[in-house]
PAGUFI-45929 format. One record per residue (C-alpha): x, y, z; residue number from 1; residue in three letters. Coordinates in steps of 0.25 Angstrom, whole numbers, plus 5000, padded with zeros to 4 digits. Layout:
<<X; Y; Z>; NUM; 'Ala'>,
...
end
This chain:
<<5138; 4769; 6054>; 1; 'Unk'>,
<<5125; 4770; 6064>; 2; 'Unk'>,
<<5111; 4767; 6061>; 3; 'Unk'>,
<<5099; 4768; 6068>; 4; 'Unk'>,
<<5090; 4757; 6067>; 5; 'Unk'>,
<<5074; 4753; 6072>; 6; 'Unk'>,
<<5070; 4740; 6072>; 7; 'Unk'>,
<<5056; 4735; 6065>; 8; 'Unk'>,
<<5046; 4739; 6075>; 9; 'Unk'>,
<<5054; 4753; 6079>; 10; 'Unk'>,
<<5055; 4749; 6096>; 11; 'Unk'>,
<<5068; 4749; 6094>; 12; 'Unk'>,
<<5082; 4755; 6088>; 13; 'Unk'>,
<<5096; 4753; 6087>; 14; 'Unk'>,
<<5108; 4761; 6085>; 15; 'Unk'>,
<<5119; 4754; 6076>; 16; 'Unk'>,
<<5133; 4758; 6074>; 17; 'Unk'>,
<<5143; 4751; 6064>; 18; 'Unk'>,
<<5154; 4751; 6057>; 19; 'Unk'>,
<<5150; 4745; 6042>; 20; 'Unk'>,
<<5136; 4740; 6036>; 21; 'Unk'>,
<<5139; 4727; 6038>; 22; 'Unk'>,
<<5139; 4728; 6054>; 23; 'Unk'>,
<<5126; 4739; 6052>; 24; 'Unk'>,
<<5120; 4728; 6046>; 25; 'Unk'>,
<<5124; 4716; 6055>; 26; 'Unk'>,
<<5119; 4725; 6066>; 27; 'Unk'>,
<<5104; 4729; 6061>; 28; 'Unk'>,
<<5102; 4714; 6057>; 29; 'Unk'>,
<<5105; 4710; 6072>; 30; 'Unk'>,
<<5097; 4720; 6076>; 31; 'Unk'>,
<<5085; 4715; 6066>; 32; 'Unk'>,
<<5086; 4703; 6071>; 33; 'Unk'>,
<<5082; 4705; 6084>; 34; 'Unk'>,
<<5076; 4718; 6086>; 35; 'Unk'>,
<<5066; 4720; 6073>; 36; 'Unk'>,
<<5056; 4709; 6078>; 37; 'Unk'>,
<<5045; 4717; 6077>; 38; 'Unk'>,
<<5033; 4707; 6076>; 39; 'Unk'>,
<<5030; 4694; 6083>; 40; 'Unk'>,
<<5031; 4681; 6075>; 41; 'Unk'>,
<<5018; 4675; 6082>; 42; 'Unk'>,
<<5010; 4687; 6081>; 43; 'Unk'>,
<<5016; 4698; 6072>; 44; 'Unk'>,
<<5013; 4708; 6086>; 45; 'Unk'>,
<<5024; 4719; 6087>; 46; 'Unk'>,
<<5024; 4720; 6102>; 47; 'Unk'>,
<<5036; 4712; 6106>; 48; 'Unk'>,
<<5046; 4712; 6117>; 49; 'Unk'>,
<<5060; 4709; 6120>; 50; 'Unk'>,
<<5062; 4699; 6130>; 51; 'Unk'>,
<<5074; 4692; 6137>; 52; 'Unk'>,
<<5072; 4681; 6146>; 53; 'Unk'>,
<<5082; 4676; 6156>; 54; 'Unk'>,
<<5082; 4661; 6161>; 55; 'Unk'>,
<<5095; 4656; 6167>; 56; 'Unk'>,
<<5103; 4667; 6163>; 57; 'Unk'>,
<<5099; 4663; 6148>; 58; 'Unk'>,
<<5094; 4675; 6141>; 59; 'Unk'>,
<<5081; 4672; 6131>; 60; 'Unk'>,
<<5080; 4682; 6122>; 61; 'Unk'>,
<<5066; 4684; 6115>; 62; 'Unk'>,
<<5055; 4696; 6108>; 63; 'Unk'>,
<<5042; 4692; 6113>; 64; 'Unk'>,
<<5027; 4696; 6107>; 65; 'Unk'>,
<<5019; 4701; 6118>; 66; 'Unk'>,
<<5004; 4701; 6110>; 67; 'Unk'>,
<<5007; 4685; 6108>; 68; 'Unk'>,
<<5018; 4680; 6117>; 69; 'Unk'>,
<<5026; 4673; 6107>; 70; 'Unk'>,
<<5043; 4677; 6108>; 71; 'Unk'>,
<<5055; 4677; 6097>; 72; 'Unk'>,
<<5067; 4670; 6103>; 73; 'Unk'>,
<<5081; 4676; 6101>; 74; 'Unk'>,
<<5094; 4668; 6103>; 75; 'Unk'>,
<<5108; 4674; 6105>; 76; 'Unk'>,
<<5119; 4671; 6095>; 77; 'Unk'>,
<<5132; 4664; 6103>; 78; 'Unk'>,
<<5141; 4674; 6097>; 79; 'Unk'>,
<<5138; 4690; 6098>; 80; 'Unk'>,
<<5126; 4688; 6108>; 81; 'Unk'>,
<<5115; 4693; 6096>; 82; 'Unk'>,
<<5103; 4688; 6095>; 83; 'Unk'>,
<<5093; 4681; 6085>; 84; 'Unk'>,
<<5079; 4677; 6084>; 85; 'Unk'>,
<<5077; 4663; 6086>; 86; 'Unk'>,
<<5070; 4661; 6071>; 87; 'Unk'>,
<<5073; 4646; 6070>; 88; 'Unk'>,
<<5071; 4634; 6080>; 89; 'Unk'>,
<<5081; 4624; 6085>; 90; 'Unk'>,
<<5081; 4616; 6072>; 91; 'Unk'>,
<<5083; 4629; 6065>; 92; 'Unk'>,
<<5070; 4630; 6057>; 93; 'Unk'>,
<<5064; 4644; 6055>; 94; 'Unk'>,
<<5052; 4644; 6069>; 95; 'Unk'>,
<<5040; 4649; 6065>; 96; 'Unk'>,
<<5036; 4664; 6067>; 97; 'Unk'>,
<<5048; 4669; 6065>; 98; 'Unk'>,
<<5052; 4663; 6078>; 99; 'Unk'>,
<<5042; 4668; 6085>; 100; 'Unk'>,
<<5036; 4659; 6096>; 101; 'Unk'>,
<<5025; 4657; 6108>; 102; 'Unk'>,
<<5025; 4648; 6119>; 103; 'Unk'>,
<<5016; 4637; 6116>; 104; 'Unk'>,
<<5011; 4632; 6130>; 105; 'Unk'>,
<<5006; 4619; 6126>; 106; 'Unk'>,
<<5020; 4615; 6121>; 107; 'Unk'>,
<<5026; 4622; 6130>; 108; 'Unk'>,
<<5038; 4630; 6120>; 109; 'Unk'>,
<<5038; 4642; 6110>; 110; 'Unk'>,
<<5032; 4638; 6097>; 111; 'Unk'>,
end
């Protein structure tokens, strides 16, 4: 089985082929995940940019607005490699701005 699929904002497609409806599915819902982000949190601009940083060898995965600067994190799940949006904070409550976030000078961190 193949399908064709174009994310939200139509930038971008992607070629699926699998064996069941089960995997079809698993495979568009990662997809989803990462790739149909099509506003900004802070904002709701569409223009956004895919961005990977490197600092000691650590990769920092992240979609960034460019019309207001503020970034959607993604972590990497230890098994698989995949990635997620960083929805939730370190005490695992839902963040603000469906994760969305912009470097507050003052305080000097993302809120």
């Amino acid at each position: 089985m193949r399908a064709s699929y174009k994310n939200a904002n139509g930038r971008l497609t992607a070629e699926f082929e699998c064996d069941t409806q089960r995997e079809m599915f698993e495979q568009l819902a990662r997809f989803q995940e990462v790739f149909d982000e099509g506003v900004c949190g802070k904002c709701g601009a569409e223009n956004l940019k895919f961005v990977v940083r490197t600092v000691e060898d650590n990769h920092y995965y992240e979609i960034r607005c460019l019309d207001c600067g503020a970034v959607l994190q993604f972590g990497s799940h230890k098994k698989g490699g995949g990635l997620f949006p960083k929805r939730k904070g370190k005490d695992g409550d839902w963040l603000p701005d469906k994760g969305w976030m912009k470097w507050d000078a003052k305080s000097k961190k993302l809120v």
